[in-house]
C-alpha positions, 0 to 999 in steps of 0.5 A: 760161515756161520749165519745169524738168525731172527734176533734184533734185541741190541737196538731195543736194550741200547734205547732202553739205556739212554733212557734211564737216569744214572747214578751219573746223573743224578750225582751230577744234578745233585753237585749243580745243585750244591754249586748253584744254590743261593748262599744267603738260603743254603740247602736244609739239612734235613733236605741235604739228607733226603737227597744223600740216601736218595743217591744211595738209593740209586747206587745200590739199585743199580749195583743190584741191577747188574749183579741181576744181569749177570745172574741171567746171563749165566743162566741163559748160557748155562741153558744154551750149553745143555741143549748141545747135542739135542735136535731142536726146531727154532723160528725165525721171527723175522721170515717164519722159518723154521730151522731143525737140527742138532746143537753143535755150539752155542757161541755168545755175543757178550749179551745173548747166547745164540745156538749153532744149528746147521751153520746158523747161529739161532737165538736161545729165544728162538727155540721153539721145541726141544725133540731129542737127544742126539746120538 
């Protein structure tokens, strides 16, 4: 049975991501808006447009923002997959630790890429020095 080392970064990202306004949101503010505004005085056009590129904006940043986070996503798991073979030393963060041994694996949680060193599974943040290629 493979063991998880020293990683928490879940509960920080889903916090993050609550936190941040979407472009979700900012269309469904953007429609209460519109429904709600007095007929007698009706959104200016000039305002109507800001707020049109503004969504676009927003919309874009954030297609950006995941084509980002996939981009670093392979990076990490094209990092991780070059350490396979190689004598590492890794800490853990949370007990001080320190785990050496070969990668044998790197196996990937669907955001982070964890290495396999003798039956536990360590995170690529975690790795503290690269010693040797095995042989």
């Amino acid at each position: 049975m493979i063991e998880a080392v020293g990683s928490d970064s879940s509960t920080s990202s889903n916090v993050f991501s609550q936190q941040v306004m979407g472009k979700d949101d900012f269309l469904k503010l953007f429609v209460a808006q519109l429904t709600h505004q007095d007929p007698t005085e009706p959104l200016d056009n000039k305002d109507f447009i800001t707020q049109m590129a503004q969504f676009s904006s927003v919309e874009q940043l954030t297609n950006l923002n995941t084509n980002l986070t996939s981009m670093l996503q392979v990076q990490m798991l094209t990092q991780a997959s070059q350490l396979i073979g190689f004598e590492v030393e890794a800490g853990n963060p949370y007990t001080g630790e320190i785990i050496q041994g070969e990668v044998k694996e790197v196996i990937w949680d669907g955001t982070n890429p964890y290495l396999v060193i003798k039956d536990k599974m360590v995170p690529l943040s975690s790795i503290i020095k690269i010693i040797s290629k095995g042989g």
